[in-house]
C-alpha positions as CSV (number, residue, x, y, z in Angstrom):
1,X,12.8,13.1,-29.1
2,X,9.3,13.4,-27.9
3,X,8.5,12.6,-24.0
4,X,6.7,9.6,-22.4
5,X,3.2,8.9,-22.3
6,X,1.0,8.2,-19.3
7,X,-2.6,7.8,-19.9
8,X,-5.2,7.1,-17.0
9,X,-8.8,6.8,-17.5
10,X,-11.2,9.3,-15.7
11,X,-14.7,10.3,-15.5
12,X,-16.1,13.0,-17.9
13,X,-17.3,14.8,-14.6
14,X,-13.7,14.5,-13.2
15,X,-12.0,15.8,-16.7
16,X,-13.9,18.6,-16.8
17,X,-13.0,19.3,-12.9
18,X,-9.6,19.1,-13.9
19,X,-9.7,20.8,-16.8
20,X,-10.9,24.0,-14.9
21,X,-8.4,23.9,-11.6
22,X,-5.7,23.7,-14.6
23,X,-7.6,26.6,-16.6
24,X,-7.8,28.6,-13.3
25,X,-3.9,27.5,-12.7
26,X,-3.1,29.1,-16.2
27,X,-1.9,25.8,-16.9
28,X,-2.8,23.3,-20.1
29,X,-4.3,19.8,-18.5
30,X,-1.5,18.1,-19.1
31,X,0.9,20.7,-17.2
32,X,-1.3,20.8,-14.2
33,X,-1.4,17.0,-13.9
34,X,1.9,16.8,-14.0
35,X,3.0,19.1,-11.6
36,X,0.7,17.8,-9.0
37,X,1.5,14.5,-9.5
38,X,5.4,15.3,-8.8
39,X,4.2,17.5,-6.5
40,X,2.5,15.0,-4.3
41,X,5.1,11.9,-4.3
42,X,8.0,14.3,-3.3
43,X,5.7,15.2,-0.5
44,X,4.9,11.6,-0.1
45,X,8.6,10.9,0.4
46,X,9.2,13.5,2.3
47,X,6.7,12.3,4.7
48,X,8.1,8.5,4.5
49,X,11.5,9.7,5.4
50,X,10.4,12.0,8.3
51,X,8.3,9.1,10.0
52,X,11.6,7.2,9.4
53,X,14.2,9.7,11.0
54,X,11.3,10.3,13.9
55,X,11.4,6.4,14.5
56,X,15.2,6.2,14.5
57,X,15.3,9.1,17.1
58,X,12.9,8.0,19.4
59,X,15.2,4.6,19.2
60,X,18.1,6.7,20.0
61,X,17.0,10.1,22.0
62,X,19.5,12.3,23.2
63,X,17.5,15.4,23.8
64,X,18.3,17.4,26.5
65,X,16.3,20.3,28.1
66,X,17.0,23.8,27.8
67,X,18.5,24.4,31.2
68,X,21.1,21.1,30.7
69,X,22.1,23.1,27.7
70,X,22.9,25.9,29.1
71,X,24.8,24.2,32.1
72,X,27.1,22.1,29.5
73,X,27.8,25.8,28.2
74,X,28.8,26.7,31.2
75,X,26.3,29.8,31.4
């Protein structure tokens, strides 16, 4: 069973850009578009969810300094 198809339309002058970042990558076209794309929306979510878990602490901060640490461990 062959994989899916994606096909996007680009200019010749952005093929041919691609075409040698990939070349330069040792990678075919098709491998280095791929892997970037994947790349950059795991990054994307990554991101998402750290803006998310940023807002939720601000929300709810229960930092402490260094020396309040150290006084809760008794040292």
């Amino acid at each position: 069973m062959s994989n899916p198809t994606i096909t996007f339309r680009l200019s010749k002058e952005e093929k041919e850009f691609l075409e040698k970042i990939a070349d330069f990558n040792d990678l075919s076209l098709s491998d280095f578009v791929r892997k970037e794309t994947l790349e950059a929306a795991e990054e994307q979510i990554d991101r998402q969810t750290y803006k998310k878990l940023m807002e939720e602490h601000e929300e709810n901060d229960q930092s402490i300094s260094h020396q309040e640490m150290l006084k809760e461990l008794g040292l």
